[in-house]
C-alpha positions in Angstrom: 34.1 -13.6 -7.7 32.8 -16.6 -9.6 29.8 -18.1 -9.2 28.0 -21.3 -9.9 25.1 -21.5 -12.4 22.3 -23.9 -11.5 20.5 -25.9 -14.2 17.6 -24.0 -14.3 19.2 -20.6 -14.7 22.0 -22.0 -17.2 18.7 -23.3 -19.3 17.3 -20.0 -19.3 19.5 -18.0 -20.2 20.6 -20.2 -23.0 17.5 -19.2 -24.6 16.9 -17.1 -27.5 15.6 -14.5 -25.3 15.3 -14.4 -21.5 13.0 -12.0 -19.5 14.1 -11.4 -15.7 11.9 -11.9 -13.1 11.6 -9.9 -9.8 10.8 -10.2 -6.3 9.4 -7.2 -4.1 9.7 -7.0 -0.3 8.0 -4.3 1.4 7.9 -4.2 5.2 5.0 -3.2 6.3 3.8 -4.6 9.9 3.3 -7.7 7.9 5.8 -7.9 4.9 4.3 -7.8 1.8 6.1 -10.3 -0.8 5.9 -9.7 -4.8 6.4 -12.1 -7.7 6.2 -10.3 -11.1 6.7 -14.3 -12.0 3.8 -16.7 -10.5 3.0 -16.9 -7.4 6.4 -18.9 -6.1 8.5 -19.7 -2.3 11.9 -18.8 -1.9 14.5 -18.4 0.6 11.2 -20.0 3.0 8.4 -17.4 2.1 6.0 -17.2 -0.5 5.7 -14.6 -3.2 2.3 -13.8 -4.4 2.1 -13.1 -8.0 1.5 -9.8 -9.2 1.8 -7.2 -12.1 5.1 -5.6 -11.0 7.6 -3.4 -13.0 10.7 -2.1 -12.1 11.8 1.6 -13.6 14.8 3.3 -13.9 16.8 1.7 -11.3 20.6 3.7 -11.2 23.3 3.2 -8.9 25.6 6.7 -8.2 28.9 5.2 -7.8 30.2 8.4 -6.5 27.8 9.1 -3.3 26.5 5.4 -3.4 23.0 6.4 -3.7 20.4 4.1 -5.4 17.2 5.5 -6.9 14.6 4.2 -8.8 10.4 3.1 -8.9 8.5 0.3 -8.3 5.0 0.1 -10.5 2.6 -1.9 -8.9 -0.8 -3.0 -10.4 -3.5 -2.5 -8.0 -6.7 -3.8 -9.5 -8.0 -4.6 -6.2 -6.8 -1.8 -4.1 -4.6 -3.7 -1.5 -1.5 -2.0 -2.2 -3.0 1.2 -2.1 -4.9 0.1 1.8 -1.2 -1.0 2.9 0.1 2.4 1.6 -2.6 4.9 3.4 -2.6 2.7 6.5 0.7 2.1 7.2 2.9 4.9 4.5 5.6 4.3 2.8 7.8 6.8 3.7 10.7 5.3 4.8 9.5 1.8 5.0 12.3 -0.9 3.7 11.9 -2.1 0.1 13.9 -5.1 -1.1 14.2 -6.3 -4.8 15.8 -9.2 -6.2 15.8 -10.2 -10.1 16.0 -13.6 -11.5 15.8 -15.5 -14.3 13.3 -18.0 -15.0 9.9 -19.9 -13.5 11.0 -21.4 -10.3 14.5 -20.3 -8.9 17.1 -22.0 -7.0 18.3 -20.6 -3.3 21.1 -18.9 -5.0 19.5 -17.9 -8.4 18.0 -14.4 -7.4 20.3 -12.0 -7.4 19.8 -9.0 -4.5 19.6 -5.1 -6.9 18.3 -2.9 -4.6 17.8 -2.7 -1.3 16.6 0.9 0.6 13.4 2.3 1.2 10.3 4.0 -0.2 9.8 7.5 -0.4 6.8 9.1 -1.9 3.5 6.8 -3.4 1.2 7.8 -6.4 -1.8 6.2 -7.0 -3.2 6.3 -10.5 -6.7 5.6 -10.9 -6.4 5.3 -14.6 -4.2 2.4 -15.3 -5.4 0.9 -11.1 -2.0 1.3 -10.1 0.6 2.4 -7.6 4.0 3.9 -8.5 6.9 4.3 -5.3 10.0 6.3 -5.8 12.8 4.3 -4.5 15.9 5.4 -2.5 18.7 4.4 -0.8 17.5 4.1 3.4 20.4 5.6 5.3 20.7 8.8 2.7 17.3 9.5 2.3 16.4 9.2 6.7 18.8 12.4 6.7 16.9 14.4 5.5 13.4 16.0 7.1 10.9 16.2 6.5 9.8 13.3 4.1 6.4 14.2 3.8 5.2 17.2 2.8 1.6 18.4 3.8 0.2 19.1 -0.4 -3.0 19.0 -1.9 -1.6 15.8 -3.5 -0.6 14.5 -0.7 -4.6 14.5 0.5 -4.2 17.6 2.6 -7.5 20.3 1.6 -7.0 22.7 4.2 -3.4 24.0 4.6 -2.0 26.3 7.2 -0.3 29.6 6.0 3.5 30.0 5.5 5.6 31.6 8.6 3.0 30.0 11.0 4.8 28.2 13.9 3.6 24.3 14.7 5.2 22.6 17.6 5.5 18.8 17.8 7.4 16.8 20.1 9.1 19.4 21.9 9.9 21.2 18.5 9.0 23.8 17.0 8.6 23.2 13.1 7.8 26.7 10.8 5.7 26.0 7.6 7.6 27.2 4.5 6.5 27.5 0.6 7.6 24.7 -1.5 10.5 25.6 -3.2 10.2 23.1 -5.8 
């Protein structure tokens, strides 16, 4: 499949070193939109500029899974609002990369595309890290939460006790991690 360069990204990455760019889409009720460029529109939205970093992204070719995580600065505590409001389990993550300031329709180039799956908030460096993974694999499996002292739970029912929810009957078990 060929494709045609624009201008912009054929200047680029003619340069003696290039540095990709990234855009983050996380769908919340209201979708948040990342730049780890300036703040920027593309494809008709705008991208608010933000420290953003992209970590270990891989691509299983044998089950098709995609993993990865998404480091988000947080100096003024928005992210992590959004996050303990609305979750992130589960919630669709989008990330395209691209090269440049400003980029064409068709510059960005679509490298992942699932969900979020657990959030860690680091008071230290005022960040937030979120594991990434494929959507349809990862909604297989239940449950994706898990009621931890690091997931903000203090008081925690005893293993074997029975706690029914919906019409079903769920029985607390030891983590066997």
């Amino acid at each position: 499949m060929s494709r045609t360069l624009t201008a912009a990204l054929s200047a680029e990455l003619a340069a003696d070193r290039t540095t990709p760019a990234y855009l983050v889409e996380i769908l919340f009720s209201t979708p948040l939109r990342l730049s780890s460029r300036s703040t920027l529109t593309w494809n008709g939205n705008t991208w608010i500029s933000r420290d953003l970093r992209i970590q270990g992204l891989r691509y299983d070719v044998g089950t098709a899974q995609q993993s990865g995580n998404l480091v988000l600065g947080d100096l003024d505590g928005s992210v992590t609002v959004l996050i303990l409001r609305e979750g992130v389990a589960g919630r669709a993550i989008n990330v395209w990369k691209f090269y440049g300031a400003a980029p064409a329709p068709a510059d960005p180039v679509q490298i992942f595309q699932g969900a979020g799956d657990a959030a860690a908030m680091d008071e230290k460096s005022a960040g937030v890290n979120i594991s990434l993974v494929q959507r349809s694999a990862r909604e297989l499996y239940a449950p994706r939460r898990f009621m931890t002292r690091a997931t903000g739970f203090s008081i925690l029912p005893v293993p074997g006790r029975i706690i029914s929810f919906n019409g079903e009957n769920f029985k607390l078990e030891r983590d066997r991690g």
